[in-house]
C-alpha positions in Angstrom: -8.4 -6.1 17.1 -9.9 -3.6 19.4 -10.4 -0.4 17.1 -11.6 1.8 20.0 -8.4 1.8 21.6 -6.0 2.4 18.2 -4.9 5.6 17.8 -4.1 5.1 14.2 -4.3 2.5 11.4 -1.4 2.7 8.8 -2.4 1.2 5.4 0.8 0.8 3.8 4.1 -1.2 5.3 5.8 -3.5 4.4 7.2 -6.9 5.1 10.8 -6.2 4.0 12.4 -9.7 5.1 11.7 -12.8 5.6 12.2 -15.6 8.5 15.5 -17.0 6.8 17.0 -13.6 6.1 15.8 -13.5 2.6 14.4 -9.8 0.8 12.1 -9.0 -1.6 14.5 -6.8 -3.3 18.0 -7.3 -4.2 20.7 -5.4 -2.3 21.3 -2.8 -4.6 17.6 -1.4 -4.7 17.2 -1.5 -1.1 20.3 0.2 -0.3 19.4 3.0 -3.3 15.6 3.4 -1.5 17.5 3.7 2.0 19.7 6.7 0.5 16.6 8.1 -0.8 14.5 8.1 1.8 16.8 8.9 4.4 16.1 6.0 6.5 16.3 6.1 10.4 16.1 3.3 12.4 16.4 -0.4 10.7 16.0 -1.0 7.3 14.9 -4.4 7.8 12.7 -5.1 10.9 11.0 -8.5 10.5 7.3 -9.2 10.9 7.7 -9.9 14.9 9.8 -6.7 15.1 7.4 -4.9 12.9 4.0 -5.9 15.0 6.2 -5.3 18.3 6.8 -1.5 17.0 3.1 -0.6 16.0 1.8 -2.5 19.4 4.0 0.1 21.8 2.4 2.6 19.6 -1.6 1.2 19.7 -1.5 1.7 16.2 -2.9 -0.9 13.3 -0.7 -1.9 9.7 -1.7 -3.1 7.0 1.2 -5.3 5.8 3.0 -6.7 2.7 5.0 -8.1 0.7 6.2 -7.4 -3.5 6.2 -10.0 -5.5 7.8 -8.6 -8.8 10.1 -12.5 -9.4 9.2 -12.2 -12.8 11.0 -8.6 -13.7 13.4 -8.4 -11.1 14.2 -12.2 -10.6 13.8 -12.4 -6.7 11.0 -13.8 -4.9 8.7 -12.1 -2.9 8.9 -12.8 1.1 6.1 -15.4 1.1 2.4 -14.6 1.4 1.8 -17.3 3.7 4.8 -16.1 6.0 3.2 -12.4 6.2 -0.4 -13.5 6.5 0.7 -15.9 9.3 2.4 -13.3 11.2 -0.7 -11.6 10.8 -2.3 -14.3 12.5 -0.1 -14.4 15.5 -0.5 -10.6 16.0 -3.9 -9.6 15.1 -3.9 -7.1 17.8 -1.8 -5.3 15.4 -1.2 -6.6 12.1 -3.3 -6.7 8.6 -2.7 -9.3 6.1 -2.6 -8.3 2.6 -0.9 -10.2 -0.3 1.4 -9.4 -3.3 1.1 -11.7 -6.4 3.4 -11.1 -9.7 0.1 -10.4 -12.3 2.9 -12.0 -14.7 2.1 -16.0 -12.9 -1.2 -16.0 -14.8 -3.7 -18.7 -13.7 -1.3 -19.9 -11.2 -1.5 -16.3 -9.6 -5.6 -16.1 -9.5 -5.4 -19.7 -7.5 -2.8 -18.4 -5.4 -5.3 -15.4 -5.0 -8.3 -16.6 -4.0 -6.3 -19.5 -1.8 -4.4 -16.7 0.3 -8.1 -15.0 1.2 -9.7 -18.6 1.5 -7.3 -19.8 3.7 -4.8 -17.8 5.2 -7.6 -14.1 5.7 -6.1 -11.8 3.5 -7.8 -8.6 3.5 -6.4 -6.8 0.3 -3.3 -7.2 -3.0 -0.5 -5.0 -3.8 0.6 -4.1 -7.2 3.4 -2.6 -8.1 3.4 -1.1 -11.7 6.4 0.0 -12.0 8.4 -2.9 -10.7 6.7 -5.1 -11.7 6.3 -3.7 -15.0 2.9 -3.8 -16.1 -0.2 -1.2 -17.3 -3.2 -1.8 -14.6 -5.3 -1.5 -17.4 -3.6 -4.2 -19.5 -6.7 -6.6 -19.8 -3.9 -9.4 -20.5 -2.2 -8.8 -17.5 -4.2 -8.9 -14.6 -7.8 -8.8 -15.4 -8.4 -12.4 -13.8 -6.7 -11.0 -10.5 -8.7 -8.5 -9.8 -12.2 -11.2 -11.1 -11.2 -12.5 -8.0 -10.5 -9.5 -5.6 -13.4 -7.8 -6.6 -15.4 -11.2 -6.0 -14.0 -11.9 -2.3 -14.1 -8.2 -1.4 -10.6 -7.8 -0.6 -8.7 -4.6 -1.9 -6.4 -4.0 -4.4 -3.4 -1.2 -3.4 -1.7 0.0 -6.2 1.5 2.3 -6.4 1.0 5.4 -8.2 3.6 8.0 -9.6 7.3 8.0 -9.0 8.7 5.4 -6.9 12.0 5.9 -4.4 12.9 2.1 -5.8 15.7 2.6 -8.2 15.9 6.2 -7.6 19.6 7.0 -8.2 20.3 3.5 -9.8 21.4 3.6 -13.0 18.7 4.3 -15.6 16.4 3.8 -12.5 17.4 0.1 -12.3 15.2 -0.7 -15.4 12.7 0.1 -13.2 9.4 2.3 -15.5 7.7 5.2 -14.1 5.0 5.1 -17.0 3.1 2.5 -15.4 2.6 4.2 -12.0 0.1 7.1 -13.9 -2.8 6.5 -11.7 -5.1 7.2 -14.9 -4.3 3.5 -15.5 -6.2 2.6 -12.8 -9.3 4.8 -13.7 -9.8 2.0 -16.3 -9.8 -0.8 -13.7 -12.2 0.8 -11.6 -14.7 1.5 -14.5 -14.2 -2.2 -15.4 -14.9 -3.2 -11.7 -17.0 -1.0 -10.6 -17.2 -3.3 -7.5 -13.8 -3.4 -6.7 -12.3 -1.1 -3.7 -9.2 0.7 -4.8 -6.6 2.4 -2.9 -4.2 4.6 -5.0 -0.8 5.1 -3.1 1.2 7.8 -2.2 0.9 11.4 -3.5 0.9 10.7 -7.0 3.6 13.1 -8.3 3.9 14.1 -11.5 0.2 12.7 -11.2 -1.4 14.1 -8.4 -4.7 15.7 -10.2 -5.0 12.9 -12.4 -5.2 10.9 -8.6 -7.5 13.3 -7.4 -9.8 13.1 -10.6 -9.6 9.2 -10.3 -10.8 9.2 -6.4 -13.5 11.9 -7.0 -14.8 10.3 -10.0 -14.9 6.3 -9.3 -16.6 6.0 -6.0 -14.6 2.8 -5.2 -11.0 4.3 -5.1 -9.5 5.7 -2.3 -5.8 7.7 -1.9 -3.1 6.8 0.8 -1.2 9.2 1.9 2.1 7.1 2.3 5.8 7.7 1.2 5.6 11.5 2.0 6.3 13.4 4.7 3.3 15.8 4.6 5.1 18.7 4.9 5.6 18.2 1.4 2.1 17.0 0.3 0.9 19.2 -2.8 -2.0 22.1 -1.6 -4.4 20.2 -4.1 -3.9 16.8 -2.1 -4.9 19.3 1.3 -7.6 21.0 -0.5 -9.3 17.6 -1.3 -8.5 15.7 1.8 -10.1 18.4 3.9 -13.0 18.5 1.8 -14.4 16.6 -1.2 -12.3 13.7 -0.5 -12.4 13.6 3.2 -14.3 10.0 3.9 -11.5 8.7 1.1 -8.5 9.1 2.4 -6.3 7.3 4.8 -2.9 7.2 6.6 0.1 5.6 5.6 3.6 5.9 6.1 5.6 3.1 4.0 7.5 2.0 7.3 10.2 1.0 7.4 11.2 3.7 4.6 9.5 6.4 6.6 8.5 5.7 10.0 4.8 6.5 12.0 6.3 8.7 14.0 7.9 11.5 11.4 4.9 11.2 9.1 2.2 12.3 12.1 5.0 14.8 13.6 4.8 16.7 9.9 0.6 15.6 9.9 0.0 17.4 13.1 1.6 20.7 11.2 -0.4 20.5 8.8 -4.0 22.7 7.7 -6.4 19.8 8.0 -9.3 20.2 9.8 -9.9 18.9 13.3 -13.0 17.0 12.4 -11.7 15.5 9.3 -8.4 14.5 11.1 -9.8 10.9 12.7 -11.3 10.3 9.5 -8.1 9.9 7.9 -6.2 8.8 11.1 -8.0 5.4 11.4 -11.8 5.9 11.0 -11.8 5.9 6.7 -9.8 2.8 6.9 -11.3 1.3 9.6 -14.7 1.4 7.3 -12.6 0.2 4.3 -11.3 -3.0 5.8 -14.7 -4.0 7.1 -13.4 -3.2 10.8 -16.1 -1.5 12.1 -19.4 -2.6 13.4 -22.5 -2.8 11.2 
């Protein structure tokens, strides 16, 4: 991957179908998140279509799957699939993994297996889906033993979620487990561990801010919004106290590159702090850049 000649790195897509067809989700929740975000283009690129889409654009993704098979009773688009397609277009794409915190020991193997083997540089959680506290010390303690020990990255989502979303009651799906003050907990108890909180963390978005300023190790994505709509605390703190901390991110397929940096471009940040969050901050983060 040559990072001089990206224009962008986008931490946050996803792998939304596999090889044979299959989806993490089932048809109902995609088709509500479609509605919600007012999807253009395809809802379902695959990983070759997905690489081929960020290469015309010399932009990086960090890619992934959900795996959330124990509450919603569909399996994730394999790990192995996504980090192989990684493989094939490391030009382009960034592997990171998704493992249900619910598979227990099973889980931590698969863990430290998928960065042993197969180079993946980070884990999604979920919360809500997969319907868990971060800070549950039952839950997923022993996960994050092991991403904090191979210094990969755990993403979590924070605040509402467009999964669901107009689904009756939400799908089942809880937005009390999204509160990125959850979180704060996990990075006191790894103090090691490098966090990204996703998304504008609405109804949270100071407790986010708090979180990222406080724990040195957590960072905020900017994904899932347009920014025309980003809150003028998130602006305030990307311009300035957290300005080496935050990082693009669209959540393509649900909201493409190119809308989210039309509605960046609009928006007050300062010219200097603009690459930052563009690709250098995240370029640092994933250990892309030269010593």
């Amino acid at each position: 991957m040559d990072i001089d000649e990206l224009v962008a790195i986008d931490v946050h897509t996803h792998a939304e179908v596999s090889s044979k067809g299959h989806s993490s989700l089932d048809d109902d929740l995609h088709d509500a998140s479609s509605a919600y975000f007012k999807v253009e283009g395809k809802r379902k690129p695959t990983l070759e279509e997905t690489a081929a889409y960020y290469r015309e654009r010399k932009m990086a993704a960090v890619i992934f799957t959900v795996d959330a098979e124990s509450a919603t009773g569909t399996a994730p688009v394999p790990n192995e699939e996504v980090a192989e397609a990684a493989a094939a277009n490391s030009d382009v794409l960034i592997p990171f993994a998704s493992i249900d915190p619910f598979r227990g020991k099973a889980g931590v193997k698969q863990a430290r297996r998928l960065v042993e083997e197969y180079g993946v540089k980070g884990f999604k959680f979920h919360p809500s889906i997969q319907g868990f506290f971060p800070n549950d010390r039952s839950v997923a303690y022993d996960l994050y033993e092991v991403i904090e020990e191979t210094g990969t990255i755990a993403l979590f989502h924070t605040g509402q979620t467009g999964i669901g979303a107009g689904v009756p009651g939400g799908g089942g799906i809880r937005l009390k487990y999204s509160n990125p003050l959850h979180v704060d907990d996990v990075a006191a108890d790894f103090p090691h561990l490098k966090i990204i909180l996703a998304h504008p963390s609405f109804p949270w978005q100071d407790e986010a801010l708090a979180v990222a300023t406080h724990k040195p190790g957590v960072h905020i994505d900017l994904s899932g919004w347009s920014p025309k709509y980003f809150p003028p605390q998130l602006v305030q703190y990307a311009n300035t106290l957290l300005k080496d901390k935050v990082l693009f991110g669209s959540d393509f397929p649900v909201l493409t590159p190119d809308r989210w940096l039309a509605d960046f471009a609009k928006l007050s940040i300062k010219d200097e702090v603009k690459p930052k969050i563009l690709k250098e901050n995240a370029a640092r983060l994933l250990g892309l850049t030269k010593p």
